[in-house]
DRENDO-1510 file (C-alpha; in Angstrom, 1 decimal, always signed):
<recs>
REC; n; res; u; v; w
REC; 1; UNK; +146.7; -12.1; +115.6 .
REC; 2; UNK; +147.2; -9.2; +117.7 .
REC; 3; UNK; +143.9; -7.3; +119.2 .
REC; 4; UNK; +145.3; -4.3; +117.4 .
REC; 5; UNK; +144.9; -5.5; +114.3 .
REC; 6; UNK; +141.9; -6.9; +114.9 .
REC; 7; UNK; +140.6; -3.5; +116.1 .
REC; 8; UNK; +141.9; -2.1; +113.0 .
REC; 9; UNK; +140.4; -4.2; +110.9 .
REC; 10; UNK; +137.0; -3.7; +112.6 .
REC; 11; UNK; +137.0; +0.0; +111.7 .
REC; 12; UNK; +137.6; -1.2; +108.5 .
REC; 13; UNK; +134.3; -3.6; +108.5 .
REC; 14; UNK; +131.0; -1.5; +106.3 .
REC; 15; UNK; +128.1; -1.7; +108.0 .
REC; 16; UNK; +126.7; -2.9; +105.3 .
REC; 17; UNK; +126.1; -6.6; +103.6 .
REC; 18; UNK; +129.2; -8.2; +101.7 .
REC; 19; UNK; +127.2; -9.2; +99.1 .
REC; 20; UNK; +125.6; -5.6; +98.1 .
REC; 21; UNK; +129.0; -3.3; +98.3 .
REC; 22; UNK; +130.8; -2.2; +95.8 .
REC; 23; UNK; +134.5; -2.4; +95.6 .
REC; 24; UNK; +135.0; +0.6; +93.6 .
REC; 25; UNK; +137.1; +2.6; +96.3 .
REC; 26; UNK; +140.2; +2.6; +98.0 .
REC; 27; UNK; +138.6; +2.1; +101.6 .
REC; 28; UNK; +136.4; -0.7; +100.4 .
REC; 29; UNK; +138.9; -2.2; +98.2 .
REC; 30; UNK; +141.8; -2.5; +101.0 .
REC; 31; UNK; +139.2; -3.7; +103.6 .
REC; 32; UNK; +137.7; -6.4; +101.6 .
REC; 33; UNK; +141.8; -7.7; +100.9 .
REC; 34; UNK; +142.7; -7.0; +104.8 .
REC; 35; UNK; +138.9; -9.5; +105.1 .
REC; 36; UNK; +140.7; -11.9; +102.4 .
REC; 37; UNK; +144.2; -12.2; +104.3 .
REC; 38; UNK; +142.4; -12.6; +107.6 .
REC; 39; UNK; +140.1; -15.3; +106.7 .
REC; 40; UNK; +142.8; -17.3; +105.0 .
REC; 41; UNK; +145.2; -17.1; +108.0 .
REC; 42; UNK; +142.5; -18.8; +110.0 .
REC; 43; UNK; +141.8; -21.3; +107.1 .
REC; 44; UNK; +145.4; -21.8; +106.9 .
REC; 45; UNK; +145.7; -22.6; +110.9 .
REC; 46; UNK; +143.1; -24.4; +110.5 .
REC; 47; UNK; +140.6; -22.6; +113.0 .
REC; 48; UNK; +137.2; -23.5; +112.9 .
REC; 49; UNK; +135.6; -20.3; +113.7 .
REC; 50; UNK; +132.1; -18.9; +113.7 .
REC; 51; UNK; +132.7; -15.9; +111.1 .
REC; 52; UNK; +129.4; -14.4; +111.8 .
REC; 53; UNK; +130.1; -14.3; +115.7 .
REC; 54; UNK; +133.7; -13.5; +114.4 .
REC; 55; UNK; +132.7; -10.1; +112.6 .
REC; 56; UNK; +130.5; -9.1; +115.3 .
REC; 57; UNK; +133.4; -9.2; +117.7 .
REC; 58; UNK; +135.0; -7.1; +115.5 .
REC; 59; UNK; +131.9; -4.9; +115.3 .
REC; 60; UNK; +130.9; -4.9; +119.1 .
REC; 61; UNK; +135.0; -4.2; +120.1 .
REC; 62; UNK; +134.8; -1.1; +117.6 .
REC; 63; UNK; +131.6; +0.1; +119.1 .
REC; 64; UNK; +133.2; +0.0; +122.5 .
REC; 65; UNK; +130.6; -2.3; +123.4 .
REC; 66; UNK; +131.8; -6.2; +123.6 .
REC; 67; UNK; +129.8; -9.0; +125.0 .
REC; 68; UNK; +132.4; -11.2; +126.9 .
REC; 69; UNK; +134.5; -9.5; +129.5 .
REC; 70; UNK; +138.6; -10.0; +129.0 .
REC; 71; UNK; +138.7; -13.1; +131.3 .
REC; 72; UNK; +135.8; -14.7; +129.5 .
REC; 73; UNK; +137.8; -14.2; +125.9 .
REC; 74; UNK; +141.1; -15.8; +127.4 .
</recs>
């Protein structure tokens, strides 16, 4: 998956809990299906991925603020 993407769909992340969002709009409805595809492309390559540490990535790369420098990603 490209880092675009994943960028993209970290702007799409809520800061908010999963369980206690409502998928009543547009925004929350296509991010929760762009969540669904992304998670079942890793189940479906079989990755075995952290996907706590996974959305903070996601979070911490929107934020401009990532924890591991390029070379320690690779």
């Amino acid at each position: 998956m490209s880092r675009k993407l994943l960028a993209v769909i970290a702007l799409l992340l809520p800061s908010i809990a999963i369980a206690d969002m409502e998928l009543d709009t547009l925004k929350n409805k296509a991010s929760y299906a762009i969540g669904v595809d992304v998670a079942r492309s890793i189940k479906n390559r079989g990755l075995d991925l952290d996907t706590d540490a996974l959305i903070q990535g996601m979070r911490d790369e929107t934020a401009g603020d990532t924890r591991l420098d390029m070379s320690e990603m690779a």
